[in-house]
N, C-alpha and C positions, 0 to 999 in steps of 0.2 A: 504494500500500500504506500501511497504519497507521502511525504512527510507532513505531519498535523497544520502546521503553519501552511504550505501549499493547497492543502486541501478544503481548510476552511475558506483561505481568496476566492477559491474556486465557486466553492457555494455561495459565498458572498454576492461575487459575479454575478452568479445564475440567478440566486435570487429577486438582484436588483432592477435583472431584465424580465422577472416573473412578474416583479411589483408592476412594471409598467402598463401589461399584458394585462393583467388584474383590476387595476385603474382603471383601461375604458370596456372592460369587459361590461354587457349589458345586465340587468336584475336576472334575463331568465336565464342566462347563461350561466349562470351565477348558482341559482334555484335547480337550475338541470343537474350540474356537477355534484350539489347537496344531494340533491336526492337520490342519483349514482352511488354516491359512497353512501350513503346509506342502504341501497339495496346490496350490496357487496358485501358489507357488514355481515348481512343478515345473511346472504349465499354462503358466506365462508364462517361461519356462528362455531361448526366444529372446528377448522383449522384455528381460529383463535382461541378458542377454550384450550385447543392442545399446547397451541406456544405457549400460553400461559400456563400449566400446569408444568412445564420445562423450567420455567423463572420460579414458581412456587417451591419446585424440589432442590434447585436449586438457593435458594432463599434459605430451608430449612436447614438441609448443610451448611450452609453458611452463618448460619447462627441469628439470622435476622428476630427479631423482637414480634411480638403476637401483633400489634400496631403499623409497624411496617408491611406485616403478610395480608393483614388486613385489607391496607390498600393497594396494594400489589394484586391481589387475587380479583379474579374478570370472573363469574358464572352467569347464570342465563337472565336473572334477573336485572345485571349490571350493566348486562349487552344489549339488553331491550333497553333501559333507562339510556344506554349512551345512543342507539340509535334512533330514539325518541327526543334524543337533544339535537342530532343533527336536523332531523323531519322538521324541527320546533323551530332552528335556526331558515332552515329555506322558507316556513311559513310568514319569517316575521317581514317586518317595511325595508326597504334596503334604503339607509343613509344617507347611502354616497349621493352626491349631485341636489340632496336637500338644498334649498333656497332659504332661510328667516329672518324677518325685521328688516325687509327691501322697505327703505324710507324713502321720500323726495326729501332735498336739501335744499337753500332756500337759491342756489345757484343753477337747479334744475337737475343734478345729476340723482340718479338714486344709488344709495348704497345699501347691503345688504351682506349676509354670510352665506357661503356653500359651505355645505359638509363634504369633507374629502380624506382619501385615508394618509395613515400614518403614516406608510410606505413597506419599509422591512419589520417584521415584531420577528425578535428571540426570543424563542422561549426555552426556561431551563426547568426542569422540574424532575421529582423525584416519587420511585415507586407507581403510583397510578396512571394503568395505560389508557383508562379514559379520557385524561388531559390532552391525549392526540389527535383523538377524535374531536374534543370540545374545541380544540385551540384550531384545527385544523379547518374547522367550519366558522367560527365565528373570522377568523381571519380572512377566510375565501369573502365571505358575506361582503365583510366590512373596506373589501378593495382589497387587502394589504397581504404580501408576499410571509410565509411562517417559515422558519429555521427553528426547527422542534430540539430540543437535547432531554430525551427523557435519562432516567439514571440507568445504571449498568446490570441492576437487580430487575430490571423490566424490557429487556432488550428483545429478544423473541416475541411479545405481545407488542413492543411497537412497533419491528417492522413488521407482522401480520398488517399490522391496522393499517400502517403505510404504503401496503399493496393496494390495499382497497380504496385507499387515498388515490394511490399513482392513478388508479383505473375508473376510478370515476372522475378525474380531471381530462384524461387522454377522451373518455366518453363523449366528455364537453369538448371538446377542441381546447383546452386548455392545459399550458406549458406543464409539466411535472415540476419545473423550478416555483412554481408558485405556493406548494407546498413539501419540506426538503423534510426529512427527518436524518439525521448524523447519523451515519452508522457504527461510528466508531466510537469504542467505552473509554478511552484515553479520556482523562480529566483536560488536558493540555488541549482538549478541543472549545472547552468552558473559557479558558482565557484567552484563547483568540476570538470567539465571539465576542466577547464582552469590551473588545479592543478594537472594532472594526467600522469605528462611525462612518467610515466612506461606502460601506454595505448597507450596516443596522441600525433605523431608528429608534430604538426601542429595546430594552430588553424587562422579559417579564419573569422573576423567578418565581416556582414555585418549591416550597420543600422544606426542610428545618430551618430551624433561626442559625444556625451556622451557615448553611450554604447561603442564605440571603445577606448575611452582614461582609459575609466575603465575597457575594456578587454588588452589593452596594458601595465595596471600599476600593474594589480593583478595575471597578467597570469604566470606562471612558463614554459610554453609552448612558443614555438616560434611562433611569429604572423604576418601575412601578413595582410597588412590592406591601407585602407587610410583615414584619418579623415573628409576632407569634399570634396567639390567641386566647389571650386571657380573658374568656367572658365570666358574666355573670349574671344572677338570676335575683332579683330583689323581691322576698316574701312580704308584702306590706301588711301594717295590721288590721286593713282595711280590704286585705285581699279575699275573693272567692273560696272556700275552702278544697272543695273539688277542682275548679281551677287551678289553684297552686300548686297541686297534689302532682296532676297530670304534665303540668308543664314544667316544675321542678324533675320531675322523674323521664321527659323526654329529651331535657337538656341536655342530661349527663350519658342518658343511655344507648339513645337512639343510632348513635354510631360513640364510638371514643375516639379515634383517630383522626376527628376532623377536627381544621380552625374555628370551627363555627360550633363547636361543644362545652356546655358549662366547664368552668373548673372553679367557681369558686360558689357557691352558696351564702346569701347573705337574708335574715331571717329580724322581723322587727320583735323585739321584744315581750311584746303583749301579744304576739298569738305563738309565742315561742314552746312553751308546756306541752300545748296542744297540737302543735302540725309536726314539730321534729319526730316527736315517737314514731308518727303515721309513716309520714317520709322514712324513716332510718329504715322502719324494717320494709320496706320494699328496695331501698339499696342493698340491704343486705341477701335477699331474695336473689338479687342480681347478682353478687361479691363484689360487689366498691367498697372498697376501702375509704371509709370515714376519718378524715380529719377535721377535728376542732379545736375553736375557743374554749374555755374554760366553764363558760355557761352552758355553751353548746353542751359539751360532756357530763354536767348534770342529766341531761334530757337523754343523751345517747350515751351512756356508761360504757358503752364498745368500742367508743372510737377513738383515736391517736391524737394524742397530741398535735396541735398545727405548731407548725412555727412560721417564723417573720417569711422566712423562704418560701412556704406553702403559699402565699397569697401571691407571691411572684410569678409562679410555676405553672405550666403549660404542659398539664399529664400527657394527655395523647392516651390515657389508660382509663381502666378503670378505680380511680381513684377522684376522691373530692372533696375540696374544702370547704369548712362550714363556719358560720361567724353568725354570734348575736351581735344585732345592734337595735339600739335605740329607737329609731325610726327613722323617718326617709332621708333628714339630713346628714346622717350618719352614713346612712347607703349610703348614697352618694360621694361623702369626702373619701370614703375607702374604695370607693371603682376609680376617683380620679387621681387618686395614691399607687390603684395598684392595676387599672385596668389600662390593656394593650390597644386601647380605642377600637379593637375589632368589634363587636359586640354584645351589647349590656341590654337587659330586660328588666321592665318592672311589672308585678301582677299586682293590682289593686281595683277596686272598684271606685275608688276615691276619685273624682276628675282631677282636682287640685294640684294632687300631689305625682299622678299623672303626667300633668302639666308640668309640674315644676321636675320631674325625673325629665324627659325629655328636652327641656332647655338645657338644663345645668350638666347633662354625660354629652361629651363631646365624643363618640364614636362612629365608627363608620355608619352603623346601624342600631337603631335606639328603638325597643320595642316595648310595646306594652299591651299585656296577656296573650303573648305569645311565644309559644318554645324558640329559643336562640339557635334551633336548627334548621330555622328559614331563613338564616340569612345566605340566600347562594340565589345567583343567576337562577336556576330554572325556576323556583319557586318563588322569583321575583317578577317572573314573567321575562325575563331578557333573553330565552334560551342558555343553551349553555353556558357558562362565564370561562372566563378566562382566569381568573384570579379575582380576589378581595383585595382591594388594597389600604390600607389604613391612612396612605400621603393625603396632601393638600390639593397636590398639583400630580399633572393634571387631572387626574379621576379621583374618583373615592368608592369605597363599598364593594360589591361586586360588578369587576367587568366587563361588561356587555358589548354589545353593536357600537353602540355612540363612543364607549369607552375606548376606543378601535379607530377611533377618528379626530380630525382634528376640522376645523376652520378656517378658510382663506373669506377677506373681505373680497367683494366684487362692486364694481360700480358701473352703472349704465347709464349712459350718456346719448345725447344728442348735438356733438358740435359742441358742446361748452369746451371753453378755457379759458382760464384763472386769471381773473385782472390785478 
């Protein structure tokens, strides 16, 4: 094979001339391709369960963690979910070439914005091969050319997924540069992307807070990211009781291995007697591991001690932290002490305090009486996402269509010039 550095120019190249191709390619052309790799998906459902199963026994030998195999592992329901994200993605409005806020000026020109894509997005991520799928349609959608780098524990399920890619683009009359996946598990391919602003606009990682903070410090490239996922569940003492019940226990269990999964439990004081017992023993029904405050521990005699660290901490497990407080201002000072701004949930029936939860958590996603495992692209309605991101600039939240694009002013004229 090439030498790493050669090889990524190469892609770089191809892809630059993809993005182009991709740019004036038409919506149905676009919609056709989608729908292509989705029926491919679904023709080759066995070839892809097998690669994967290769990476699974693989993974085991290797010692990977019950969290990692978790999202490493593809079966039939994961295949249908990831091919129902692509179907979701062709369904939606296509961006590009959007017009808003065309004004007249008092000089007679009109100005306005077109939506237009990013150009190149990298993407780096780890363990879950439905990311290639997701990344690989939201990007076709949104105009813009994709340089996939899944991790090396997933390699047989992504190039599966990338045949199906190749061939429902080639279906459409469209470049295979428009979507590349790396084939090669070299690490050394991670930092030539991330060094290649005259290819890539963009790079998006996905995967532990290690690989992101050293895709954030070495990258020459602009990065949409978010480092962990520290949420949290606020039991008001004003909350539903059934309510609470169900969305405290779907927070944590519903998957473990996502950003988007409780890890801290925070519980008001005055209904603290009465909802921990309920709650404990249904974790424990599950085996989560309980850690608390000292009050906490009155109520749940079973469970570990927390410490300062526990509220920092982003299990990815079944494990979870638990805290008495006070009431809602207390919530609060402790999510903006200790929360990773991904997202924070409050259950209450109170409007108020409702209100003042959602002003006052500055996170991506701020909910109220709702489980913290709806914050993702498809059950935001965006089709698949691409990532969450916790920044400022320029998206926030989960990544979508628009999050994939960017804005050129336009102005239309008739013969003016500027006196």
């Amino acid at each position: 094979m090439k030498d790493i550095k050669t090889y990524m120019n190469e892609l770089g190249q191809q892809a630059r001339v993809g993005s182009l191709a991709l740019a004036k390619a038409n919506t149905n052309q676009k919609n056709t391709a989608l729908e292509n790799i989705a029926n491919a998906l679904q023709e080759k459902r066995n070839e892809l369960l097998k690669a994967n199963k290769k990476d699974l026994d693989t993974g085991k030998k290797n010692g990977l963690d019950a969290a990692l195999l978790d999202r490493l592992e593809l079966n039939n329901d994961r295949l249908d979910s990831m091919i129902d994200g692509v179907r979701q993605v062709a369904n939606l409005s296509d961006p590009i070439g959007e017009i808003n806020d065309l004004k007249y000026q008092p000089s007679g020109i009109q100005v306005g914005k077109m939506r237009v894509p990013l150009g190149v997005v990298g993407i780096i991520y780890e363990s879950r091969p439905n990311v290639t799928a997701d990344a690989a349609a939201l990007c076709l959608k949104s105009g813009n050319a994709a340089i996939l780098r899944g991790g090396s524990e997933a390699i047989n399920s992504n190039q599966a997924i990338a045949e199906c890619i190749n061939q429902g683009l080639s279906e459409a009359e469209l470049p295979a540069s428009a979507v590349q996946v790396i084939e090669t598990t070299d690490r050394a391919a991670v930092g030539e992307m991330i060094t290649m602003p005259q290819y890539v606009d963009v790079i998006i990682p996905r995967g532990g807070k290690g690989l992101i903070e050293r895709i954030s410090k070495d990258a020459s490239v602009p990065v949409i990211k978010h480092l962990d996922g520290i949420c949290h569940v606020y039991i008001d003492e004003y909350a539903d009781f059934d309510k609470a019940v169900g969305i405290a226990f779907n927070s944590k269990t519903q998957r473990y291995g996502t950003c988007n999964t409780m890890e801290t439990l925070l519980v008001a004081k005055a209904i603290a007697g009465e909802f921990l017992p309920v709650i404990a023993e249904s974790y424990e029904e599950e085996g989560v591991e309980m850690r608390g405050c000292s009050i906490t521990r009155d109520y749940i005699p079973q469970a570990k001690s927390a410490s300062e660290e526990d509220w920092k901490t982003e299990y990815l497990a079944p494990i979870l932290s638990i805290r008495v407080v006070e009431g809602v201002d207390e919530a609060i000072a402790h999510i903006q002490k200790y929360s990773s701004q991904h997202t924070d949930a409050i259950v209450t029936e109170y409007y108020t305090n409702a209100r003042q939860f959602m002003t006052e958590i500055d996170s991506s996603s701020v909910m109220v009486n709702a489980s913290t495992r709806f914050a993702d692209g498809f059950e935001y309605g965006l089709g698949a996402e691409i990532g969450i991101s916790t920044d400022k600039f320029h998206v926030r939240g989960p990544v979508g269509l628009e999050g994939l694009t960017s804005q050129k002013f336009i102005v239309l004229g008739d013969g003016q010039i500027r006196e």
